[in-house]
C-alpha positions in Angstrom: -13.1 8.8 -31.6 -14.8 7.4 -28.6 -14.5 8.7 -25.5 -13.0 6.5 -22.4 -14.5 5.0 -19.6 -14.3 7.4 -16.5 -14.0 4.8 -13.2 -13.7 7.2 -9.8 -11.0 5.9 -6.9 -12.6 7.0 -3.4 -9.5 7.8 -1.1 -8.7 9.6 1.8 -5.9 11.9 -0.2 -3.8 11.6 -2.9 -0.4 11.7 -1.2 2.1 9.3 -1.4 0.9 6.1 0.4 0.2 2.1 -0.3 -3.0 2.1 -1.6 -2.5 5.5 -3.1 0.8 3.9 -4.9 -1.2 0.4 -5.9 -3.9 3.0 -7.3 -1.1 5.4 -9.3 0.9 2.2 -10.3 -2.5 0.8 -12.1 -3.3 4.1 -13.2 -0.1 4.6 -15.2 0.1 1.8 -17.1 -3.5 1.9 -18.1 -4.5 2.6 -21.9 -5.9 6.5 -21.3 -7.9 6.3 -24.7 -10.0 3.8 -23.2 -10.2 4.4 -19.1 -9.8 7.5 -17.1 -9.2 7.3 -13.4 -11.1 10.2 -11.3 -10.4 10.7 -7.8 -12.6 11.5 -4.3 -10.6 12.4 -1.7 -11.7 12.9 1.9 -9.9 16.8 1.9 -9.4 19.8 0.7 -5.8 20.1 0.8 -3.4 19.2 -2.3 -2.4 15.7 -2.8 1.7 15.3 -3.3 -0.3 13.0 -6.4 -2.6 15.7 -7.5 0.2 17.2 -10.6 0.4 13.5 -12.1 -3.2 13.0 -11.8 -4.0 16.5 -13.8 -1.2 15.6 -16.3 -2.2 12.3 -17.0 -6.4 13.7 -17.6 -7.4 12.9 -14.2 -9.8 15.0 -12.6 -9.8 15.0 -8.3 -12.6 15.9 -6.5 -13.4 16.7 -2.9 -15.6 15.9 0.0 -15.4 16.5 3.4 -13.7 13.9 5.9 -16.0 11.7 7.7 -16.0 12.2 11.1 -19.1 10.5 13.0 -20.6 13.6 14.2 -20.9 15.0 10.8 -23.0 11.7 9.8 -25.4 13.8 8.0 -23.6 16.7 6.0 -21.4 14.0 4.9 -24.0 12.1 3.1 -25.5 14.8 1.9 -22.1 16.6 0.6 -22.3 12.6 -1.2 -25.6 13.0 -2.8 -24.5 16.6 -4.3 -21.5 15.2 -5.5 -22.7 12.0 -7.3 -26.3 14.4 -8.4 -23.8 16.4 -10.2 -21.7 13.7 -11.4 -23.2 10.5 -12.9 -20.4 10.2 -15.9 -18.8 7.2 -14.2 -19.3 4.0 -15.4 -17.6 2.8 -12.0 -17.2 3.7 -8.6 -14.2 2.0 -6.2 -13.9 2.5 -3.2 -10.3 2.0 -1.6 -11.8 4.1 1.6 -13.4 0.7 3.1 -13.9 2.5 6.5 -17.2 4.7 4.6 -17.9 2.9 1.9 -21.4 0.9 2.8 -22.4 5.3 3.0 -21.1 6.6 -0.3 -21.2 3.3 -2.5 -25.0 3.2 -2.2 -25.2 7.0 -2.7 -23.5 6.2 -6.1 -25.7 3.5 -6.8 -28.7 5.2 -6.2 -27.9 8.4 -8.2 -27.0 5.6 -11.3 -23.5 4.8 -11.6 -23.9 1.4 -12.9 -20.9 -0.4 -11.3 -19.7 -0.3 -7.0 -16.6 -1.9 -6.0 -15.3 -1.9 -2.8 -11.8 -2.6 -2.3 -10.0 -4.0 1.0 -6.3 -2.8 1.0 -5.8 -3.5 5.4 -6.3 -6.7 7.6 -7.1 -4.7 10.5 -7.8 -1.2 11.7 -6.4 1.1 14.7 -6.6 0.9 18.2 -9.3 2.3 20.1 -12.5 4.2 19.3 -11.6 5.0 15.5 -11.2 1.0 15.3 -14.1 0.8 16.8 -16.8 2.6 14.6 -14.4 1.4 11.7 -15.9 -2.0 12.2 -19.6 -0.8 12.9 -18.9 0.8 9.6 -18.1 -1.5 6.8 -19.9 -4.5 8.8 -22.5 -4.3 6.2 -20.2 -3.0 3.1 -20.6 -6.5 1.8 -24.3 -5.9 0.9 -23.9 -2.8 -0.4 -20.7 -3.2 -3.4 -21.7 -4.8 -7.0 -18.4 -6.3 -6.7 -16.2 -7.2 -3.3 -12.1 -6.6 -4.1 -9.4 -7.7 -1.8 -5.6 -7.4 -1.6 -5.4 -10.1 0.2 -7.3 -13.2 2.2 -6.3 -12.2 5.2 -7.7 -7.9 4.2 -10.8 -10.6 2.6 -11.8 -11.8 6.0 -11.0 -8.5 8.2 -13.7 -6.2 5.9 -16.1 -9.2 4.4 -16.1 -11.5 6.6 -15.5 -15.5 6.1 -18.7 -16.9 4.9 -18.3 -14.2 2.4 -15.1 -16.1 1.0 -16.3 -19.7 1.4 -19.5 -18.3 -0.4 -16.8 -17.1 -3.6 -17.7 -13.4 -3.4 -15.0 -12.1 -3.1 -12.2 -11.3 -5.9 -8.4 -10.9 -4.9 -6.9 -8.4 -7.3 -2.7 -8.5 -6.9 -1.0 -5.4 -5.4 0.5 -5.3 -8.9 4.0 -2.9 -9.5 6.1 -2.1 -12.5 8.7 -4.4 -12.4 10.6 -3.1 -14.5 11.1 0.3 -12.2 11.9 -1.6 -9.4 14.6 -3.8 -11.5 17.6 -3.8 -9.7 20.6 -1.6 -11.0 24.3 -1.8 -9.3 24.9 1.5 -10.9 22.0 3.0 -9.1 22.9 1.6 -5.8 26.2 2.6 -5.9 25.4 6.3 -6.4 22.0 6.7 -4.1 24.6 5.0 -1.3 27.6 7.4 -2.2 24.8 10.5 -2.0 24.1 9.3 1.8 27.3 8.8 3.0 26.8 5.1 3.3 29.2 3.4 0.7 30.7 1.5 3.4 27.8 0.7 5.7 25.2 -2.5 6.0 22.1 -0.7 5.1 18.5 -1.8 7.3 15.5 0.0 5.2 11.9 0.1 5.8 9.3 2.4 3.4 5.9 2.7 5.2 4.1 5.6 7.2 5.0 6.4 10.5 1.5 4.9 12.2 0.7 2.0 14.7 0.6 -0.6 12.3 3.7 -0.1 11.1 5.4 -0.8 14.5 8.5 1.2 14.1 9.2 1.4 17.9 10.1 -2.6 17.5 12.1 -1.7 14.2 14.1 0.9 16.8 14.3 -2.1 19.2 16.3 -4.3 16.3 18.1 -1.9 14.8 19.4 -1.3 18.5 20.5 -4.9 18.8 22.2 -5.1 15.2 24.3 -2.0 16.2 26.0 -4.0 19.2 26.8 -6.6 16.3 27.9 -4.2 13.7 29.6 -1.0 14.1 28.7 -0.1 10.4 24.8 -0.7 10.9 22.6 2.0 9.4 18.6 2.7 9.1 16.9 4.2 6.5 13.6 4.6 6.9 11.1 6.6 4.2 7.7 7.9 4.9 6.2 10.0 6.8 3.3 10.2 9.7 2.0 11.4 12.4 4.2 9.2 14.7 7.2 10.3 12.9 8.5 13.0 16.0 8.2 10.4 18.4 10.1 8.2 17.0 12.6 10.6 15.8 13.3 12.1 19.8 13.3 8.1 20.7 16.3 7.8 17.9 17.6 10.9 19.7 17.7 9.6 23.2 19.0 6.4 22.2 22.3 8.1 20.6 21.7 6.6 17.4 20.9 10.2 15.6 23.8 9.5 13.3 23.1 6.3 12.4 19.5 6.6 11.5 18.2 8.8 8.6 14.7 10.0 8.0 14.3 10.8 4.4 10.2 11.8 4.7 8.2 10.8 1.5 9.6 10.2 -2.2 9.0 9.4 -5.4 11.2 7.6 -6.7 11.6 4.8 -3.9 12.6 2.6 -6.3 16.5 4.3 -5.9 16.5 3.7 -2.2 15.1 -0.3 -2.5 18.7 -0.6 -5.0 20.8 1.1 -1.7 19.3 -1.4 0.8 21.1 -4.7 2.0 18.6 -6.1 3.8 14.4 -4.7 4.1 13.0 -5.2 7.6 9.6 -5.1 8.0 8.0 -6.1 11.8 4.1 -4.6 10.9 1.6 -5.7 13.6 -1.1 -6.2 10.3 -0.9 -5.5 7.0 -3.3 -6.2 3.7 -0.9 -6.7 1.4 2.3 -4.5 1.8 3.3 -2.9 -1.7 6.7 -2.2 -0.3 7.7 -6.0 0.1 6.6 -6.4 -3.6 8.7 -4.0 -4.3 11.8 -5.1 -2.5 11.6 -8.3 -3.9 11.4 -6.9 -7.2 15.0 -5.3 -6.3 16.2 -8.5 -5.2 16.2 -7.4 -1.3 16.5 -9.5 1.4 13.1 -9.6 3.6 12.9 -10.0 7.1 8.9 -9.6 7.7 6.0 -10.3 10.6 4.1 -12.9 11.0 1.2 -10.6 11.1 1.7 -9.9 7.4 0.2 -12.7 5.1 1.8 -15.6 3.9 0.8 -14.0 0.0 3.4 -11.5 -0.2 6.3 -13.8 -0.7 6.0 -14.2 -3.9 10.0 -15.3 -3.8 12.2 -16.5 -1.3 13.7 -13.6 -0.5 10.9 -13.9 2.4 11.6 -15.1 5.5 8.6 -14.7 8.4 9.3 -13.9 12.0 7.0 -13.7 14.8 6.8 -10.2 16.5 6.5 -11.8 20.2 10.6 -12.7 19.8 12.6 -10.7 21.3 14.4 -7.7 19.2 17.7 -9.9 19.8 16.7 -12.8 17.6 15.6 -10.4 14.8 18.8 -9.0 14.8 20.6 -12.1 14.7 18.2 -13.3 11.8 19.6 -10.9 10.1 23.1 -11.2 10.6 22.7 -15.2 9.7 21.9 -14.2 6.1 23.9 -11.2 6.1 26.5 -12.5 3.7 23.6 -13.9 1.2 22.0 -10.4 0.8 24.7 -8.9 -0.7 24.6 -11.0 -3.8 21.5 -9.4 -5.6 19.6 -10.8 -8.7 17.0 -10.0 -11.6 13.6 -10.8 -9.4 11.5 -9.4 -12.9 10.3 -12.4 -14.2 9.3 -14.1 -10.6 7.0 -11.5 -10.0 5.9 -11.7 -13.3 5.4 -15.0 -12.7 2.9 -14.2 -9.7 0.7 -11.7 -11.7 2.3 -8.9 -10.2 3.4 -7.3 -12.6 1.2 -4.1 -13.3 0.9 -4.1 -17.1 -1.2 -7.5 -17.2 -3.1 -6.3 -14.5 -4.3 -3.1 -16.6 -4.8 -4.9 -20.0 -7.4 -7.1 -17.3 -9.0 -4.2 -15.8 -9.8 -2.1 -18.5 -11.6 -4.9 -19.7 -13.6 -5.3 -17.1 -14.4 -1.3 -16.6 -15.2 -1.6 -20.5 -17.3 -4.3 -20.1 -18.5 -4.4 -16.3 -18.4 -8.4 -16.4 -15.6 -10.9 -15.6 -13.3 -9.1 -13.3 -10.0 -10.1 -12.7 -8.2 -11.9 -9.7 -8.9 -15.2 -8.0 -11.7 -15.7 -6.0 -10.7 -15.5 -2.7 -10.0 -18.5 -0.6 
């Protein structure tokens, strides 16, 4: 029997996160006797994914993080690596912020396929935004193939002549819709376990960082709670921001109305306890989570900053983040009475090509073959 197709995902880690989620999603439903997913992560610590990975014949592999002043060890901890390791028939790199350093490494050492992969339409504040920028500026030169979550996560890593010149692919931010189905007998139960039966649920899943914008998310949940006494917040994920906002919750009294459940796997539960998913991000590539709580037939109450592409239904509705906390709260309450009525969102995303089986069956192809990848180009 032949053997598969090793392809090796360049992340930071392999805990629980968007891209790390988009990645594991694909991974899953792909056809093991013909690809194998490796991973490169940027540490040496254990990934929460690491057990799955192992279980499903994944093999993860590490390098040091990058961080400017070790320029030099870090490409030459690259050149050991991909010496030692030329078995790929693919590399992708999801780690945009280094790849134009370890895509051409790859290259060089005769991996016969570099991708590089946008997943974020912007980058944080400061000097780590900064030599972000300087980074991938030229990662457009230096990738076989340019991948993209999104036009707007396109533009912010490749730049727009690269679109208008067709170079770049938009691959969906897929899910298993069936997972994320929604189940009135789940809802009720994962409510009941929280002590929330009778409440109207706010939820947000997404890591406690700047982007993320959770202080605003604070700001409306504050105004919904002087228009409901029965408001909660659930929020999931976890990050390095998650203390402050936790002593913010604090100070504002609100300690037993807000729950902070960390990481999970099986989000999917949570999504069915939800009445209404909030979602103010300052930028975003494509955010998995909104898939997903469309899937479940959530409400969405989202940025402008995120891109128009991730209403894929009209559960959607787009608010700018320069209006006041007040008229969030109150664009919630006007559809209050709709998002309790909850409906079967599988074939809509379906519909989109979201839906993570037809994206496999595409990409195994193209790993296979190394020609006609999938997606649209971007426009």
């Amino acid at each position: 029997m032949t053997n598969p197709v090793r392809v090796l995902n360049v992340l930071g880690t392999t805990n629980l996160g968007g891209a790390e989620s988009r990645v594991m999603e694909l991974y899953r439903a792909m056809d093991k006797k013909k690809v194998q997913f490796d991973f490169l992560v940027h540490t040496d610590k254990e990934g929460q994914y690491d057990a799955e990975i192992q279980q499903l014949g994944g093999r993860i592999y590490h390098v040091p993080r990058f961080r400017v002043i070790n320029y030099l060890s870090y490409r030459k901890a690259l050149r050991r690596f991909f010496g030692e390791h030329r078995e790929f028939v693919a590399v992708q790199g999801h780690m945009t912020s280094t790849a134009a350093i370890y895509l051409p490494i790859a290259k060089k050492a005769g991996i016969p396929m570099t991708i590089a992969h946008a997943r974020s339409a912007g980058v944080d504040r400061g000097l780590k935004g900064f030599v972000t920028r300087i980074l991938r500026s030229s990662l457009k030169y230096k990738a076989d193939y340019c991948f993209a979550c999104s036009a707007e996560a396109a533009e912010a890593v490749y730049g727009r002549n690269w679109i208008e010149a067709g170079k770049v692919r938009t691959i969906p931010n897929a899910i298993d819709v069936q997972r994320f189905a929604f189940q009135e007998e789940v809802r009720q139960r994962v409510r009941k376990e929280l002590g929330l039966d009778h409440n109207f649920v706010i939820g947000h899943i997404g890591r406690f960082s700047f982007m993320k914008n959770h202080n605003y998310l604070i700001d409306i949940f504050v105004q919904l709670c002087k228009i409901r006494d029965d408001a909660a917040l659930v929020l999931i994920g976890e990050g390095e921001l998650k203390q402050k906002i936790q002593e913010r919750v604090n100070q504002l009294g609100l300690a037993g109305r807000v729950r902070f459940l960390g990481n999970s796997f099986d989000v999917e539960r949570y999504y069915q306890a939800f009445d209404y998913f909030v979602f103010p991000s300052l930028f975003e590539g494509l955010p998995g989570s909104v898939v997903e709580a469309q899937a479940s037939g959530l409400r969405c109450l989202v940025s402008d900053k995120v891109t128009k592409e991730a209403a894929l239904t009209e559960l959607v509705t787009y608010k700018s983040i320069e209006e006041s906390a007040a008229s969030w709260a109150s664009e919630v309450m006007r559809n209050s009475k709709k998002a309790l009525v909850r409906e079967d969102m599988r074939a809509a995303i379906a519909e989109k090509d979201f839906d993570v089986q037809k994206l496999a069956a595409e990409m195994e192809v193209f790993y296979m073959s190394g020609k006609n990848p999938p997606g649209a180009v971007t426009r």
